[in-house]
Backbone as a chain_set.jsonl record, in Angstrom:
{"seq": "XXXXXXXXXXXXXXXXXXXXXXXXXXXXXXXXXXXXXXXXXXXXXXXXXXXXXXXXXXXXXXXXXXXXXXXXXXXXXXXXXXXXXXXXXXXXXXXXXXXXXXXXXXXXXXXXXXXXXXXXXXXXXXXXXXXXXXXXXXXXXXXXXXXXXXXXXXXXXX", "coords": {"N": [[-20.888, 36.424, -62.121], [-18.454, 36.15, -64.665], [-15.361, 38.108, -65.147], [-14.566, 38.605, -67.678], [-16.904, 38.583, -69.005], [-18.567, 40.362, -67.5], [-16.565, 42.287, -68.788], [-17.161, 42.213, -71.298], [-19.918, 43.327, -71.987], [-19.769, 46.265, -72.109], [-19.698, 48.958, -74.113], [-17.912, 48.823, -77.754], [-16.43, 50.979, -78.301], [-16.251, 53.896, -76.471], [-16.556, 57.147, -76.018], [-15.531, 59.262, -74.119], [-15.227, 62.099, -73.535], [-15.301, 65.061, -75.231], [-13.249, 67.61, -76.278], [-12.123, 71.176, -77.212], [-9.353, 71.708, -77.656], [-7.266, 73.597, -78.752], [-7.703, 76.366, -80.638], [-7.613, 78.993, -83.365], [-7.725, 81.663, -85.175], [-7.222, 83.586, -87.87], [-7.367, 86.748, -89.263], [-5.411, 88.039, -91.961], [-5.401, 90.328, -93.112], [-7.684, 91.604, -92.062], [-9.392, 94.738, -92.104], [-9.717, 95.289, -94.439], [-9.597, 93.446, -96.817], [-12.468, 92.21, -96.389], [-13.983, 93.527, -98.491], [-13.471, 92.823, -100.79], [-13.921, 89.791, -100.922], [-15.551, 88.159, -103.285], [-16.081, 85.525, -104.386], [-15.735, 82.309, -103.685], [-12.781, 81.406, -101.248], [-9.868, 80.166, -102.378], [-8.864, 76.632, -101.348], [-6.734, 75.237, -98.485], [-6.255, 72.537, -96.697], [-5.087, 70.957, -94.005], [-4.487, 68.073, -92.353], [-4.364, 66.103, -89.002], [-3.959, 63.388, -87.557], [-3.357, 62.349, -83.976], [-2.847, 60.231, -81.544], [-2.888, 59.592, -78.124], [-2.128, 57.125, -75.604], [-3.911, 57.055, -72.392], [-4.613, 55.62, -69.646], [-4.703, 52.297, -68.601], [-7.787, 51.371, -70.636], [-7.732, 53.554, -72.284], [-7.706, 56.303, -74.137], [-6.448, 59.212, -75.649], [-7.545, 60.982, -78.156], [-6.785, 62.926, -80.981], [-7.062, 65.094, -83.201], [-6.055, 67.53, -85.905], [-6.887, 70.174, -87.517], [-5.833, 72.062, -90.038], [-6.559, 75.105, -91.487], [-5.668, 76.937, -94.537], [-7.17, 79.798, -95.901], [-6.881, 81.324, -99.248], [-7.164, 84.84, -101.456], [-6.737, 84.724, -104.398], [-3.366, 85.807, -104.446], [-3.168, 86.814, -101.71], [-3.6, 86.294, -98.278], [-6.607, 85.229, -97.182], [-7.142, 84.178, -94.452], [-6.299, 82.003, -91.851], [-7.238, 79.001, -89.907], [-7.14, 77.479, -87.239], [-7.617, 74.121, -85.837], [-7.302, 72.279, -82.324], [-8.432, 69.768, -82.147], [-10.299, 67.457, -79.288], [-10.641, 63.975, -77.943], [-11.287, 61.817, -75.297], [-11.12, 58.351, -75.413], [-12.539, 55.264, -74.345], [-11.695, 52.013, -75.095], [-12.391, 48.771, -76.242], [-11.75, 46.778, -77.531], [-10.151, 44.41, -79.801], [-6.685, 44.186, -79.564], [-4.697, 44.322, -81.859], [-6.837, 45.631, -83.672], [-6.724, 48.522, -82.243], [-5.311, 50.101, -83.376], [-5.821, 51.391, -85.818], [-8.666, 51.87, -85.116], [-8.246, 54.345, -83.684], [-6.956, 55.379, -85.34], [-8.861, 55.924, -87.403], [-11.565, 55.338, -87.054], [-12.403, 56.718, -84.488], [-11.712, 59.419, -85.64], [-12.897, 59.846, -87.524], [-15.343, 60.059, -86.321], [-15.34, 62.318, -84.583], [-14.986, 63.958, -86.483], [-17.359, 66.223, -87.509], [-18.168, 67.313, -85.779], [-16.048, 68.711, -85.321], [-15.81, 69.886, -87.849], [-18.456, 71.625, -87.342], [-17.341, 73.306, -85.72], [-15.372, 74.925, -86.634], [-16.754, 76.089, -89.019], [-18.154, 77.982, -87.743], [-16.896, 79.521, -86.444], [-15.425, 80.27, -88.728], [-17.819, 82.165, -89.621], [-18.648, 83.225, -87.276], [-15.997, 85.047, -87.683], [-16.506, 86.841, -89.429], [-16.279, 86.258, -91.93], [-17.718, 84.459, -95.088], [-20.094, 81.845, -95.157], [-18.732, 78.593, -94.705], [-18.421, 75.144, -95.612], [-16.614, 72.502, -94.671], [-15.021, 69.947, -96.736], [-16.517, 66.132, -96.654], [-14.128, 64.055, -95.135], [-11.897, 61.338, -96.142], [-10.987, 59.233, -93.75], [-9.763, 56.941, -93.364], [-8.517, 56.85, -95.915], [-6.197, 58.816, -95.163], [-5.188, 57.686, -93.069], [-4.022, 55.475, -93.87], [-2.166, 56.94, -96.273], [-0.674, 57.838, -94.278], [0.501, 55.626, -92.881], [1.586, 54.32, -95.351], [4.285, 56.052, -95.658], [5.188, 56.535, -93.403], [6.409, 53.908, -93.334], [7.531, 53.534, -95.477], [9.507, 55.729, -94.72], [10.904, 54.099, -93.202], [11.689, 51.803, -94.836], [13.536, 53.488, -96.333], [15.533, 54.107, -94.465], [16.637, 52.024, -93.818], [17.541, 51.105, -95.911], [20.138, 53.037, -95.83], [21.43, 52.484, -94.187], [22.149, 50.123, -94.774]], "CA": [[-20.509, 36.759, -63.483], [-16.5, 36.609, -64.726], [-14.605, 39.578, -65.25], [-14.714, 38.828, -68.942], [-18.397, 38.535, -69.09], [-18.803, 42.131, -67.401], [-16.089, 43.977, -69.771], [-17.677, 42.096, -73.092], [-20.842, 44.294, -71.559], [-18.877, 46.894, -72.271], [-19.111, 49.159, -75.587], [-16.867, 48.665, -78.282], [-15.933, 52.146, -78.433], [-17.069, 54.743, -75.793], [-15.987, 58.646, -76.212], [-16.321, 59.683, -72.556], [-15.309, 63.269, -73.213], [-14.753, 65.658, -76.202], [-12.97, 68.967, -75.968], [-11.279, 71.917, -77.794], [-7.802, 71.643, -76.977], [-6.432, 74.715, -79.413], [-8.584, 76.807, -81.555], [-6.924, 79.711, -83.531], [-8.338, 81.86, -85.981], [-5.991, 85.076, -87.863], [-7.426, 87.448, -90.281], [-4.627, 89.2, -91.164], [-5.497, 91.646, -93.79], [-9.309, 92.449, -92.178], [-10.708, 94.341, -92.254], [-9.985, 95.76, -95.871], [-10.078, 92.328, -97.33], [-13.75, 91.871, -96.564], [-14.478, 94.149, -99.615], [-12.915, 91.6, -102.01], [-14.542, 88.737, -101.227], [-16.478, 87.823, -104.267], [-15.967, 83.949, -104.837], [-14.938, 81.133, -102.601], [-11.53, 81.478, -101.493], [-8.662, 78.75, -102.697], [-8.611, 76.675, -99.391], [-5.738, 74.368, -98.516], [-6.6, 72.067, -95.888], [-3.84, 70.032, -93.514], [-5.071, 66.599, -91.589], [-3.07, 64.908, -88.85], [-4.27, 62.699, -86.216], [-2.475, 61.553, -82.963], [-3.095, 59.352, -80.433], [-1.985, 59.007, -77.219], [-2.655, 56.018, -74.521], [-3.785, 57.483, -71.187], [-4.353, 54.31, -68.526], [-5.73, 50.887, -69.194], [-8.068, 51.053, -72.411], [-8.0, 54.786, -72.189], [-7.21, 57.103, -75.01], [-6.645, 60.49, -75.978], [-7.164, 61.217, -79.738], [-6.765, 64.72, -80.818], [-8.074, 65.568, -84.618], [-5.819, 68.359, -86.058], [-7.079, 70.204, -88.67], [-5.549, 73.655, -90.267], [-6.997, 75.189, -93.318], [-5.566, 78.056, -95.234], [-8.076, 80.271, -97.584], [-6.473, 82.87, -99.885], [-7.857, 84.91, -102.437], [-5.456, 84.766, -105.338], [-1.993, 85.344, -104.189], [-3.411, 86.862, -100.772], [-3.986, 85.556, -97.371], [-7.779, 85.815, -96.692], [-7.648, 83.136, -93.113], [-5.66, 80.91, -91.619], [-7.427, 78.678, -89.453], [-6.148, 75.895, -86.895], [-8.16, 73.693, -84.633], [-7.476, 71.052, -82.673], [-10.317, 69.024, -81.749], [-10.05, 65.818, -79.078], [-11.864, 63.265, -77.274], [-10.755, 60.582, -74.452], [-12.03, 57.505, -75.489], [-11.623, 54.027, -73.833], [-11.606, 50.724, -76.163], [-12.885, 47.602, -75.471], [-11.421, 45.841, -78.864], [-8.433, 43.258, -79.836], [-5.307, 44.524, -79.49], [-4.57, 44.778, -83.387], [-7.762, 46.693, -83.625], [-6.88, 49.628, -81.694], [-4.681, 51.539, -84.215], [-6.677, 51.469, -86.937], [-9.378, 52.695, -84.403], [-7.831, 55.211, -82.56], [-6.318, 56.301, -86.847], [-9.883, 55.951, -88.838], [-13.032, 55.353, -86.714], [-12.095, 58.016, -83.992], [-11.487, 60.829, -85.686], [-14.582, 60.227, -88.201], [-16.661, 60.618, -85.321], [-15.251, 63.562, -84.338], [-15.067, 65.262, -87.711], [-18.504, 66.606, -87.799], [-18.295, 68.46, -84.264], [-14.862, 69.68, -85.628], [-16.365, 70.609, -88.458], [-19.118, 72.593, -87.019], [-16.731, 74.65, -85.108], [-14.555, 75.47, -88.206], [-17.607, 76.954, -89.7], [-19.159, 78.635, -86.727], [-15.577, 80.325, -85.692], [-15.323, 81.704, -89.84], [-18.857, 82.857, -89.803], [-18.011, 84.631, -86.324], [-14.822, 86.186, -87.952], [-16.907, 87.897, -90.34], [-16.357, 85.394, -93.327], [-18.834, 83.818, -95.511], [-20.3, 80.341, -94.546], [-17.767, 78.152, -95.346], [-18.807, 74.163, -95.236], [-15.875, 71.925, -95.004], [-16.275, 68.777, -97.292], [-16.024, 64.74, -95.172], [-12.883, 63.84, -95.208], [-11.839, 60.121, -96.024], [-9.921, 59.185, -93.286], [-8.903, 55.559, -94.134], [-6.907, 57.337, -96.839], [-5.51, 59.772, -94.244], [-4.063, 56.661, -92.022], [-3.193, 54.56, -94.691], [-1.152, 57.683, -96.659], [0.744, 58.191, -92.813], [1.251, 54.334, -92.621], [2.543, 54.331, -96.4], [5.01, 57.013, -95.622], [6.467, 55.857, -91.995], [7.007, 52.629, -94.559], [8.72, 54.456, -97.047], [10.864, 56.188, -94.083], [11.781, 52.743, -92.278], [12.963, 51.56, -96.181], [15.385, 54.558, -96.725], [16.563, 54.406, -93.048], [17.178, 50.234, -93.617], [18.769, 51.196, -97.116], [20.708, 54.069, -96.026], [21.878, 51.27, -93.066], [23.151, 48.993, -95.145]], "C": [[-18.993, 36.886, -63.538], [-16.525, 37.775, -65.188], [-14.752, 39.778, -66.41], [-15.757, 38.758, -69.631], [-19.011, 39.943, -68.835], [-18.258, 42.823, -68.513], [-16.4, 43.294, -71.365], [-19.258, 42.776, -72.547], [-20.646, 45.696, -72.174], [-18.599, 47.951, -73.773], [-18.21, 49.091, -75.976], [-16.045, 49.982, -77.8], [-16.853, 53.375, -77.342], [-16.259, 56.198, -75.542], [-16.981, 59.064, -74.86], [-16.468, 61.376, -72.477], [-15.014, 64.61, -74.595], [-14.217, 66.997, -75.937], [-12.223, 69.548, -77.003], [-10.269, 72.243, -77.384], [-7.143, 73.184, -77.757], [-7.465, 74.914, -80.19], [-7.439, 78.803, -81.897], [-7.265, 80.065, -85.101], [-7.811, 83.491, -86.916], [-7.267, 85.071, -89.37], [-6.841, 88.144, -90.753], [-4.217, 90.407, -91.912], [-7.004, 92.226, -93.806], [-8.662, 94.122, -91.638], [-10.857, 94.605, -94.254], [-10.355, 94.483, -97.062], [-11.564, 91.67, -97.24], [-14.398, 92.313, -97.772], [-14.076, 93.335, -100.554], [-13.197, 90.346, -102.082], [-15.814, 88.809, -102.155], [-16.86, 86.646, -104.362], [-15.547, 83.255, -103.719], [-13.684, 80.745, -102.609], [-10.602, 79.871, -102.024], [-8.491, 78.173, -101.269], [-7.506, 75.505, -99.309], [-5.862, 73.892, -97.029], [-5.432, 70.878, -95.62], [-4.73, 69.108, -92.636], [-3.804, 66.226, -90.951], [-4.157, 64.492, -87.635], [-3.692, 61.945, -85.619], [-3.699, 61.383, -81.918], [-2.174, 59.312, -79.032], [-2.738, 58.077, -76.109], [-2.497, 56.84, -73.152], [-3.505, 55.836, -70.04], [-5.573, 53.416, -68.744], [-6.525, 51.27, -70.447], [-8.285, 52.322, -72.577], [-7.126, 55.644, -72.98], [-7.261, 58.604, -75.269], [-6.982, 60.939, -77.685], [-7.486, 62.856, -79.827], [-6.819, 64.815, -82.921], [-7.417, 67.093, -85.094], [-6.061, 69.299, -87.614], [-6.588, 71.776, -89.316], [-6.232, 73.927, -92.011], [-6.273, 76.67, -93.489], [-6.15, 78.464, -96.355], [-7.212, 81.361, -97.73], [-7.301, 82.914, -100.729], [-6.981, 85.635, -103.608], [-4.146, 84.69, -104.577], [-2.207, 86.118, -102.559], [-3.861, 86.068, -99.953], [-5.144, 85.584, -96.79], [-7.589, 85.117, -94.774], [-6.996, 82.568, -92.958], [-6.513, 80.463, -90.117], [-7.063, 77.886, -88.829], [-7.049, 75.491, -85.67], [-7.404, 72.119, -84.343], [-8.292, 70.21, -81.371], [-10.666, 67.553, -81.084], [-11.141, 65.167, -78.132], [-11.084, 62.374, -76.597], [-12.013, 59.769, -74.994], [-11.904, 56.028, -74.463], [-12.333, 53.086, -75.006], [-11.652, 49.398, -75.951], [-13.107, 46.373, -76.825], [-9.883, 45.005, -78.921], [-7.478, 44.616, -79.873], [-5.161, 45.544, -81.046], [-5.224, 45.423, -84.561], [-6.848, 48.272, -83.285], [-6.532, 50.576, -82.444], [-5.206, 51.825, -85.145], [-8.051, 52.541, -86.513], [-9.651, 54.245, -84.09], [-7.457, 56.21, -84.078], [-7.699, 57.089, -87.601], [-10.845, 56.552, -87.878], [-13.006, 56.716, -85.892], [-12.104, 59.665, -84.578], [-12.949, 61.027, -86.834], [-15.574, 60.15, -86.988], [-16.643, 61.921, -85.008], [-15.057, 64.706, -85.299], [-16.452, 65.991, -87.606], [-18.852, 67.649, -87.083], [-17.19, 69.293, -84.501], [-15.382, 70.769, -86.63], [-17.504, 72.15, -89.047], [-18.632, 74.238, -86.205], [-16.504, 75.489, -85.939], [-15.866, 76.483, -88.666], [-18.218, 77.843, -88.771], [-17.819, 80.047, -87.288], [-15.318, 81.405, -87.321], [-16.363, 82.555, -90.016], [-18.382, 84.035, -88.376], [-17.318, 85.198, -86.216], [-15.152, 86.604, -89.101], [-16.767, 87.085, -91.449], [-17.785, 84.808, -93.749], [-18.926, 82.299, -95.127], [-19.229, 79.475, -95.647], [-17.97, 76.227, -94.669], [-17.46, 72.974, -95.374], [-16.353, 70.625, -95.537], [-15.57, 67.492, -96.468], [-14.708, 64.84, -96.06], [-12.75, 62.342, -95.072], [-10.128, 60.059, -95.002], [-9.326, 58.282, -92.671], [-7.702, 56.176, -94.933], [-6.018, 57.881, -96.266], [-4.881, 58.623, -93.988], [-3.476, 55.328, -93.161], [-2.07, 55.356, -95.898], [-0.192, 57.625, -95.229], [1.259, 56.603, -93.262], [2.492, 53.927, -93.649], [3.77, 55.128, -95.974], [5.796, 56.462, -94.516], [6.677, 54.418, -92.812], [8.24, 52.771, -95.211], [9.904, 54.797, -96.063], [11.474, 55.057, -93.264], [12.387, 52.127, -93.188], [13.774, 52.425, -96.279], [15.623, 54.113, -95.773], [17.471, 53.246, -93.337], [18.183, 50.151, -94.984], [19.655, 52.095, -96.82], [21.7, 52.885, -95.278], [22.445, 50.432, -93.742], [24.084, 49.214, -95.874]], "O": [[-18.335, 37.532, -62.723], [-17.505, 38.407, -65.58], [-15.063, 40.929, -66.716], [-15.687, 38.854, -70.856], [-19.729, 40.565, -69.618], [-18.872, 43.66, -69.174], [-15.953, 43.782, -72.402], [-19.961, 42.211, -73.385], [-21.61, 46.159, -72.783], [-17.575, 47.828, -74.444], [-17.256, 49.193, -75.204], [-15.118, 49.92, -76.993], [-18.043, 53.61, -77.551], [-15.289, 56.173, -74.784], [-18.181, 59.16, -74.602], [-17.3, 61.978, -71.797], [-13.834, 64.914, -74.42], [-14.962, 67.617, -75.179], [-11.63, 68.79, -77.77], [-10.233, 73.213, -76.626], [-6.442, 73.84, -76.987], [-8.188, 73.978, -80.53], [-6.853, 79.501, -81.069], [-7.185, 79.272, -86.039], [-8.183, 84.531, -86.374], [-7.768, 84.197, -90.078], [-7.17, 89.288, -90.442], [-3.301, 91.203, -91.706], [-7.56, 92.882, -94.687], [-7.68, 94.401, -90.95], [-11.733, 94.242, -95.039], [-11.191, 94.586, -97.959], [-11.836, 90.698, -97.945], [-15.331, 91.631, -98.198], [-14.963, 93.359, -101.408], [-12.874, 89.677, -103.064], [-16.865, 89.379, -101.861], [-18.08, 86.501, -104.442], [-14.957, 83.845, -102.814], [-13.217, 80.005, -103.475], [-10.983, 78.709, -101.883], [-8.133, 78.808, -100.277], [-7.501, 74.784, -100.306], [-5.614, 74.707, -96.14], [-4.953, 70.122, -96.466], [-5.787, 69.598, -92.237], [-2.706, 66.041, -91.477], [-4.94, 65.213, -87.016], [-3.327, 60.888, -86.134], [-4.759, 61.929, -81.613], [-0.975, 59.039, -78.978], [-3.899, 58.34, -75.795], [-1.411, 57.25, -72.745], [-2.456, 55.231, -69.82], [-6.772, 53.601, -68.95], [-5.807, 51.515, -71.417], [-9.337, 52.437, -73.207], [-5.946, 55.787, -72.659], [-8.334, 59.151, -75.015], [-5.919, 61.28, -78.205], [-8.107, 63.651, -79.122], [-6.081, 63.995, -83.466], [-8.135, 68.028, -84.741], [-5.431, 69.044, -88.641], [-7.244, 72.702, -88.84], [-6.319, 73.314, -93.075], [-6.35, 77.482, -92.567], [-5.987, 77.98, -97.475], [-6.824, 82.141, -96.86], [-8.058, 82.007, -101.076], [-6.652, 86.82, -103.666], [-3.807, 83.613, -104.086], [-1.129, 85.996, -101.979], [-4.507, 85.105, -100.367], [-5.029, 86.0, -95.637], [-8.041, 85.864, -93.906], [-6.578, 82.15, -94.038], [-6.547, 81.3, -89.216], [-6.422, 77.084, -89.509], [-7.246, 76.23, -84.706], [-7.061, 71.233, -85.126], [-8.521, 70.227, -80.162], [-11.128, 66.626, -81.749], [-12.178, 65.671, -77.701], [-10.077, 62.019, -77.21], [-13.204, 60.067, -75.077], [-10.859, 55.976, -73.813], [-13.32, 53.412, -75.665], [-10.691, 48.926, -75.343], [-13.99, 45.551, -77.07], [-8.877, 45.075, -78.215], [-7.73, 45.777, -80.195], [-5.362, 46.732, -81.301], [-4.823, 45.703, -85.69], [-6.422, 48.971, -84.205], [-7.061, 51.687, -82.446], [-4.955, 53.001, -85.408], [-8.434, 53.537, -87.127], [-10.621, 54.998, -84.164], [-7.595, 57.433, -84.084], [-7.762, 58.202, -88.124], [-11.047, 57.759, -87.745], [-13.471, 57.737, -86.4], [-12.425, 60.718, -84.028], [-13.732, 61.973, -86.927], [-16.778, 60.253, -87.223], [-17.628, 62.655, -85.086], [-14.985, 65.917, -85.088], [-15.91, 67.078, -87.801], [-19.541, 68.617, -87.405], [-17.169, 70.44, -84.055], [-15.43, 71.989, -86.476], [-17.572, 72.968, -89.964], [-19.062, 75.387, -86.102], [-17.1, 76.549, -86.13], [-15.719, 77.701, -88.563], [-18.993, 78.61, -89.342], [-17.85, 80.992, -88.076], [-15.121, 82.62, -87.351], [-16.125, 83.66, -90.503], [-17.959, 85.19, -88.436], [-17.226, 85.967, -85.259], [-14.261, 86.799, -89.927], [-17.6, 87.545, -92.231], [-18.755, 84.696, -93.0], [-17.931, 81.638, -94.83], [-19.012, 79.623, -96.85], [-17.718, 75.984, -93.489], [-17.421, 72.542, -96.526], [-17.424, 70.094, -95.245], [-14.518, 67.568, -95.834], [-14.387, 65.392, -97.112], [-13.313, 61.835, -94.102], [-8.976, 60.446, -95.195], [-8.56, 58.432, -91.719], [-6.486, 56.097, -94.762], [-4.878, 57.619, -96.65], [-3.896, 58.416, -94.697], [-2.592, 54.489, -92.985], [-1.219, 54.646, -96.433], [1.004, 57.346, -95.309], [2.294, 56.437, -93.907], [3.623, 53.51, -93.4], [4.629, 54.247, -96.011], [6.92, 55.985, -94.673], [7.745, 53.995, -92.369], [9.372, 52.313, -95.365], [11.045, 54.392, -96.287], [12.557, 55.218, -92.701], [13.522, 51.729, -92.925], [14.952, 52.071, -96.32], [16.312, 53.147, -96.103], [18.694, 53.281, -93.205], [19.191, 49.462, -95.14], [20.377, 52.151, -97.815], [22.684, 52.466, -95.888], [23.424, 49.895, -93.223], [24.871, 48.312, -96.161]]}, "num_chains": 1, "name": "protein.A"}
């Protein structure tokens, strides 16, 4: 059998390992603020996802997600996880970033997700379900933007 006959064997995509790299969870007006929860706090949720290349088709992706709930002009939570997986990749080239941006981290939203809610239920909060997250739009807002900052730089440059 050739070499390229074995690694088209080979899943596309194979997540060998997932882990919680940072998890970090502040309440920082409990306990008296438990008495004031009535409603579902205002939540303000941050997205970033990086990549980094370990060796040969071997990736790191890491899934960062912070949410801040208040309730009115208070701070009920600030939450911050971040949530990764080695994968290796066994796609074209001009694949991978798109991969490693979109498909990747929607796999791993769901297991992120479950933490997030475990970790506020086990800091005394009410169940709190985060909603999917499109995250095509996520990597195609970053891509727009490092765009936008390579036009100023090239107009500032000239």
């Amino acid at each position: 059998m050739s070499e390229n006959a074995s690694t088209n064997n080979q899943p596309a995509v194979l997540i060998n390992n997932q882990y919680i790299k940072d998890l970090s969870l502040e309440i920082p007006h409990a306990p008296n603020i438990f008495s004031r929860i009535t409603s579902q706090p205002a939540l303000k949720v941050d997205i970033n996802v990086q990549s980094q290349k370990l060796e040969n088709s071997s990736y790191n992706v890491t899934l960062n997600l912070s949410l801040n709930g208040n309730l009115g002009e208070e701070k009920l939570f600030i939450l911050e996880l971040s949530y990764a997986a080695v994968v290796n990749l066994n796609i074209p080239e001009e694949h991978i970033e798109p991969v490693l941006g979109i498909e990747i981290p929607r796999l791993l939203f769901p297991f992120a997700r479950n933490i997030i809610t475990q970790c506020l239920i086990e800091g005394g909060l009410p169940p709190f379900m985060l909603n999917p997250i499109d995250f095509a739009a996520v990597y195609n807002a970053r891509k727009a933007a490092e765009n936008n900052q390579k036009t100023a730089a090239t107009d500032t440059n000239a």
